[in-house]
C-alpha positions as CSV (number, residue, x, y, z in Angstrom):
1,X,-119.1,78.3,-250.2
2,X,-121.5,80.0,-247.8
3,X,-120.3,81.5,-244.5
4,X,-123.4,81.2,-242.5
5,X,-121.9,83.4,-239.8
6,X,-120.9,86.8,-241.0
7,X,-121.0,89.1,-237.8
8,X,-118.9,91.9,-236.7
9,X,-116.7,89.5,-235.0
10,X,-115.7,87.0,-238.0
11,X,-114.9,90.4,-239.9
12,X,-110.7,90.8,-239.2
13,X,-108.6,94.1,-240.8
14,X,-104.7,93.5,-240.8
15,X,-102.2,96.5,-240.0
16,X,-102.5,96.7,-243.7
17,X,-105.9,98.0,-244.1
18,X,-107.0,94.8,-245.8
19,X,-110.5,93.2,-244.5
20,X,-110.1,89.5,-243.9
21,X,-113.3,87.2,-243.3
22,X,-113.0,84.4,-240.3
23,X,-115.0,81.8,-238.6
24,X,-116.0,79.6,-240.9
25,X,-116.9,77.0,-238.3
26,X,-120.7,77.2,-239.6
27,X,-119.8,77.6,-243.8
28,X,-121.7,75.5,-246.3
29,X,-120.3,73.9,-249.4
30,X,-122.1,75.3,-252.5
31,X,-123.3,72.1,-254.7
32,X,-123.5,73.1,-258.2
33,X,-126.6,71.2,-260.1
34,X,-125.2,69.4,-263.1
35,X,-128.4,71.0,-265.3
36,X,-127.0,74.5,-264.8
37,X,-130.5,75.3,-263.0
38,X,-130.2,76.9,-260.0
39,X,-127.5,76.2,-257.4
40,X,-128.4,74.3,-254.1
41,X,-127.8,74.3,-250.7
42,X,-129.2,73.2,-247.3
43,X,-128.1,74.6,-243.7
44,X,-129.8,72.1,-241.2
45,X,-131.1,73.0,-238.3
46,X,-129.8,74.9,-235.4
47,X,-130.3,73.4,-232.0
48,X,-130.5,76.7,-229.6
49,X,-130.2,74.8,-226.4
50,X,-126.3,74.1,-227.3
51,X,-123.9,76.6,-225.5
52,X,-123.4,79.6,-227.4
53,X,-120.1,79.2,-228.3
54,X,-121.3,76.4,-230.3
55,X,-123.9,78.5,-231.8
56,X,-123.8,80.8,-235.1
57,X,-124.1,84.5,-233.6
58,X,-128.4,84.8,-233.4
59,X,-128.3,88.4,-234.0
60,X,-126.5,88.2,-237.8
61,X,-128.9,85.7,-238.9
62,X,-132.3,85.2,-240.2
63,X,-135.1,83.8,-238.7
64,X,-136.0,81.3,-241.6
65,X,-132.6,80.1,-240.5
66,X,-132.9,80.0,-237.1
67,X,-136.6,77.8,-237.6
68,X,-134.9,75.5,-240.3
69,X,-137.3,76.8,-242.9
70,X,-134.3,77.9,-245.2
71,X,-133.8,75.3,-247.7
């Protein structure tokens, strides 16, 4: 699984001490290729006229992903 969203806000530590990852609204199921080859995934493209709550944060990402290049 890919997160697709790892910022400073998805990034939780309990009382414990222990780090916690959240937010996976934008994650990405991994699909393994049968041959063993190389795995595979595709993001899709962001539309950045949506509100920004509904938005990965555009800071913590890259701009391949951002253009819909990353595939």
């Amino acid at each position: 699984m890919i997160h697709g969203n790892i910022n400073p806000e998805s990034i939780l530590v309990n009382q414990s001490g222990v780090w916690k990852l959240a937010g996976f609204d934008f994650c990405i199921q991994l699909e393994k290729n049968p041959d063993f080859q190389n795995d595979q995934f595709s993001f899709g493209e962001i539309n950045v006229e949506l509100p920004p709550l509904c938005l990965p944060h555009l800071n913590y990402i890259t701009p391949e992903r951002i253009f819909g290049k990353f595939k």
